[in-house]
C-alpha positions as CSV (number, residue, x, y, z in Angstrom):
1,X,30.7,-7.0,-42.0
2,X,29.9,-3.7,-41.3
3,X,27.5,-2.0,-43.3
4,X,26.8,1.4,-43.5
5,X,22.7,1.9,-44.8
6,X,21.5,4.1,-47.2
7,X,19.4,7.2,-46.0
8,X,18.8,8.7,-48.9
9,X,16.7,6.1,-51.0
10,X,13.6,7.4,-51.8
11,X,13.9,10.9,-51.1
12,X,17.3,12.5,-53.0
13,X,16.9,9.6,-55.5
14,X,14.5,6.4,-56.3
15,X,14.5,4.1,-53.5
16,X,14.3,0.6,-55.3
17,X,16.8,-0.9,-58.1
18,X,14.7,-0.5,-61.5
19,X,13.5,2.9,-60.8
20,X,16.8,4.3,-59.7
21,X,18.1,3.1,-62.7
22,X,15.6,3.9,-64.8
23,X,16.2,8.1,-62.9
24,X,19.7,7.3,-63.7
25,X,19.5,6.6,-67.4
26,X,16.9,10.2,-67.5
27,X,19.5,12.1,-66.0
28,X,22.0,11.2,-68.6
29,X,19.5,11.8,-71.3
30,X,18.1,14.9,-70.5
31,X,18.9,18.3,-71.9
32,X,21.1,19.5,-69.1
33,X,23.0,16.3,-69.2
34,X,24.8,14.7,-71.7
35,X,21.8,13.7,-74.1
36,X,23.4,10.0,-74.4
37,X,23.8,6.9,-72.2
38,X,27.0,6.4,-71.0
39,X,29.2,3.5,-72.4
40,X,32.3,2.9,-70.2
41,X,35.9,2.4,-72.6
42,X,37.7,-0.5,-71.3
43,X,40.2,0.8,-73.5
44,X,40.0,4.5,-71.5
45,X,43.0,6.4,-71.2
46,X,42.3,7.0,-67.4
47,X,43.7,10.7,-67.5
48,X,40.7,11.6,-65.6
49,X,42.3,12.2,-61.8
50,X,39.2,14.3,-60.0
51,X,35.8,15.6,-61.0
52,X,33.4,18.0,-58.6
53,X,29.5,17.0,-58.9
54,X,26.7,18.3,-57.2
55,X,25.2,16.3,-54.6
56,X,21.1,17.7,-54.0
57,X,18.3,15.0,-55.1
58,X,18.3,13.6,-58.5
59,X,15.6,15.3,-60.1
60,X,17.3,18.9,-59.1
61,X,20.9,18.3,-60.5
62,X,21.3,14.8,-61.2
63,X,21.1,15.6,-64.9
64,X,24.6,18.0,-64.1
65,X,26.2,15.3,-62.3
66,X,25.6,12.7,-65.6
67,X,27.7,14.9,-67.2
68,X,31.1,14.0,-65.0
69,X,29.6,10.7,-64.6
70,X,29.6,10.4,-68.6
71,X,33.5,11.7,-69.2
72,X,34.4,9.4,-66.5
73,X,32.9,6.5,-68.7
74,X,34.4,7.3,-71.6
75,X,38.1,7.8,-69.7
76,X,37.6,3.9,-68.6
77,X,37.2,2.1,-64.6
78,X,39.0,3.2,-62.0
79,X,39.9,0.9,-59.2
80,X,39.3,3.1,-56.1
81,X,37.2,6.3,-55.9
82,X,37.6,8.6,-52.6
83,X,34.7,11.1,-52.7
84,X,35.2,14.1,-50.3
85,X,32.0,15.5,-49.0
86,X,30.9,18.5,-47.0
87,X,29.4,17.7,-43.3
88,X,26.1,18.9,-43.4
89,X,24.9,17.2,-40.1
90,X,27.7,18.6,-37.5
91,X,28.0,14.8,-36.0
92,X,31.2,13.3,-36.0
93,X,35.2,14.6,-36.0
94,X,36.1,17.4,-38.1
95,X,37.5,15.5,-40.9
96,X,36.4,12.0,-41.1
97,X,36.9,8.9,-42.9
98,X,35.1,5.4,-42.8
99,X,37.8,2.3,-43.0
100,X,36.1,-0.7,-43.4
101,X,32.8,-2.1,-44.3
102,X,30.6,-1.6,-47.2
103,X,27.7,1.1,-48.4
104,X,24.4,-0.5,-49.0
105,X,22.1,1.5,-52.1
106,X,19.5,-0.2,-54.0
107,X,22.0,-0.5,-56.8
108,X,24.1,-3.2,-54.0
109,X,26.9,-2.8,-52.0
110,X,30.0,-0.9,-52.0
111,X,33.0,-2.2,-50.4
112,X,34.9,0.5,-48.8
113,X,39.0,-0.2,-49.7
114,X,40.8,-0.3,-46.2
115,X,44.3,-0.4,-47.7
116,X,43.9,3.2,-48.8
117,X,41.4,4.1,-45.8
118,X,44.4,3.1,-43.6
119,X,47.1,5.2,-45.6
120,X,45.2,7.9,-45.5
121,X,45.2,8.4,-41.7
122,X,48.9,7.6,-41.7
123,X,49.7,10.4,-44.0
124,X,47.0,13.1,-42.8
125,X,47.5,13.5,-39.4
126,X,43.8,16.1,-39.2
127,X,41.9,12.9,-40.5
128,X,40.4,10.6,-38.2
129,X,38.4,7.2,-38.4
130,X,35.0,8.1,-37.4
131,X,31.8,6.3,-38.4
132,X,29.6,8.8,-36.9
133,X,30.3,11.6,-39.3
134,X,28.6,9.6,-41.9
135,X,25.9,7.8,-40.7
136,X,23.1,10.5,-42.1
137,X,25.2,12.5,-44.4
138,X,23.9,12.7,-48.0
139,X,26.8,14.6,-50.1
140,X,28.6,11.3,-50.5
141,X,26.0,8.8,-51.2
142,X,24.5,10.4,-53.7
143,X,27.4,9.8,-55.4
144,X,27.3,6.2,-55.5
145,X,24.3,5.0,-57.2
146,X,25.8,6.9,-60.7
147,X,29.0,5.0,-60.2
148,X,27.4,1.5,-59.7
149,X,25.2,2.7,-62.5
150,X,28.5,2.9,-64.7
151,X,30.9,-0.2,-62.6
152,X,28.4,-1.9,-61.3
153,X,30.3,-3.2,-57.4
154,X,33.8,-3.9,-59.8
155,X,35.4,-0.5,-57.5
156,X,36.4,0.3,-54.1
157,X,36.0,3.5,-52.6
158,X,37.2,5.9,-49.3
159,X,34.5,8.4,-47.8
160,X,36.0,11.3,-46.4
161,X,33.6,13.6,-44.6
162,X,35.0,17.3,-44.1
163,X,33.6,19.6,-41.1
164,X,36.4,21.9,-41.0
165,X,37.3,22.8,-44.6
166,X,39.6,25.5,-44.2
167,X,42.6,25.5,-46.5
168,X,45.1,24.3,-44.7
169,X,43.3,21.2,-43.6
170,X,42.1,21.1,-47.6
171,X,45.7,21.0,-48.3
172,X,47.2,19.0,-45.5
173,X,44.8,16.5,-47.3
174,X,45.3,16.9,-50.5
175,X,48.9,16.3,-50.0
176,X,48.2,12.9,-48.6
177,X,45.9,12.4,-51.1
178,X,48.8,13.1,-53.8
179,X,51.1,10.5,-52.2
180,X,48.5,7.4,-51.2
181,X,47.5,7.2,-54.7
182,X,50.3,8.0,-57.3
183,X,50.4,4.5,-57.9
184,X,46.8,3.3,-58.2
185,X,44.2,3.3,-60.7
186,X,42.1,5.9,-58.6
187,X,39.8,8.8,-59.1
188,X,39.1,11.5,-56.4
189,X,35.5,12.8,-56.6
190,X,34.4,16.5,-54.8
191,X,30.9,16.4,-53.9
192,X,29.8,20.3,-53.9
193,X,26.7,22.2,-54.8
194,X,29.5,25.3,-55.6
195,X,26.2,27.4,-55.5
196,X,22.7,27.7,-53.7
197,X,20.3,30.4,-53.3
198,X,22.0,33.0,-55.9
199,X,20.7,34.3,-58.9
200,X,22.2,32.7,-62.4
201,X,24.3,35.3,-63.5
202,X,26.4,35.4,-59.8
203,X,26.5,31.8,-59.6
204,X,28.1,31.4,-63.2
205,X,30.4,34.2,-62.6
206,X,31.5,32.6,-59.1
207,X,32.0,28.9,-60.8
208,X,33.7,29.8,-63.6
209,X,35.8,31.8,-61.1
210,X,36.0,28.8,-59.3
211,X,37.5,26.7,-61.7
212,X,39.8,28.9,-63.2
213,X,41.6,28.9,-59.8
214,X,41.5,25.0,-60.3
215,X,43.0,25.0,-63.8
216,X,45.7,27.2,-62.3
217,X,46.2,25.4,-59.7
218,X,45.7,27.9,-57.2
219,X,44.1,26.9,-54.1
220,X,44.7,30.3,-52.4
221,X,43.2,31.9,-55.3
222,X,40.2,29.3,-55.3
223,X,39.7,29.9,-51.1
224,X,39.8,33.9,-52.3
C-alpha cells in the first residue's frame, strides 16, 4: 500500500506518539483554546458541514485550531474528512488530489477514501490525481494528528492540494464537493492561516470580514 510519510513530525508538531498527544491535549487546554479536553458525542447532531483552521506549527496556533477541533467533537464522527489546503511548495498540478493510499503521523495511519477521491475527479474536471503536489506540503497534515487525536484511524479522508485558487476553480470545486457528498457522513476542513504578517487590529477586521461573506454565502464578496 501506498503510503504517504509525514514531514512535519518534529518540527510543526511533536514527532513521537506521547508527546504529540501530550502537545495536543495543551492546545485544547490553553487559554486561546477551548480550556477543556474534547469529548467526542456519539450522540452528535453532525450539523457541522466545514470548519477553516490554521495550519503553522502547534505551538503558534494549535491552541486556535483546538477550538474547531473541540465543536467538531461535540457535533459527533464523521466518516470522511476532505481537507483543502493551499500549495505552498509549487510542485505538483494546480489542483491536486491524492486517491489511494494512507498518511503515516506518529498518531498511525490514515487511510485515504478512494470512492470519494475517484468522484471527485469525475465531477471536477480542474482536479487531477497527482501525488507530487503533496509529498512535502504541511497545510494538510497538520491537520491530521488533531483528528486522530479525537477518531483515533475510525475516518477516511481526501487531500486536495490547491495551486491555483482563483474563484472560479474554488467554485468549480465546491460544486463537486456539494454533489459527491450530499449523501455521506462527511466534513470538509479549509486549512488557512486567513492572516500573516499584519498587525491585530487589520487582521481581525479582515477575518471577521472574511467570514461574514461566508455566513452570507457570498463567495464573490469573500474573493473581494
Amino acid at each position: 500500500m501506498k503510503v504517504r510519510r509525514p514531514t512535519q513530525a518534529g518540527a510543526f508538531y511533536a514527532g513521537d506518539a506521547k508527546a504529540l498527544r501530550k502537545q495536543i491535549e495543551t492546545c485544547f487546554l490553553h487559554d486561546f483554546g477551548p480550556k477543556k479536553r474534547p469529548e467526542v458525542n456519539k450522540n452528535g447532531a453532525r450539523e457541522v458541514i466545514g470548519l477553516v483552521c490554521p495550519h503553522a506549527g502547534y505551538m503558534f496556533s494549535g491552541a486556535v485550531a483546538a477550538n474547531a477541533y473541540y465543536e467538531l467533537a461535540q457535533d459527533g464522527k464523521p466518516d470522511i474528512i476532505v481537507i483543502l489546503g493551499p500549495n505552498h511548495t509549487g510542485y505538483g498540478s494546480a489542483i491536486a488530489l491524492m486517491n489511494d493510499g494512507v498518511w503515516r503521523t506518529p498518531l498511525g495511519d490514515v487511510e485515504i477514501d478512494v470512492e470519494t477521491a475517484n468522484l471527485i475527479v469525475q465531477k471536477a474536471f480542474i482536479v487531477d490525481v497527482d501525488d507530487a503536489a503533496h509529498l512535502f506540503e504541511h497545510s494538510i497534515e497538520v491537520q491530521l494528528p488533531f483528528l486522530q487525536y479525537l477518531y483515533g484511524s475510525e475516518f477516511r479522508f481526501v487531500p486536495v492540494c490547491f495551486q491555483m485558487q482563483d474563484l472560479s476553480s474554488a467554485v468549480e470545486v465546491g460544486k463537486a464537493l456539494t454533489e459527491v457528498l450530499a449523501s455521506k457522513n462527511a466534513v470538509v476542513i479549509a486549512s488557512s492561516d486567513m492572516t500573516h504578517y499584519e498587525p491585530q487590529r487589520n487582521a481581525v477586521a479582515k477575518d471577521l470580514a472574511a467570514l461574514k461573506a461566508v455566513e452570507a454565502m457570498d463567495e464573490k464578496r469573500f474573493y473581494s
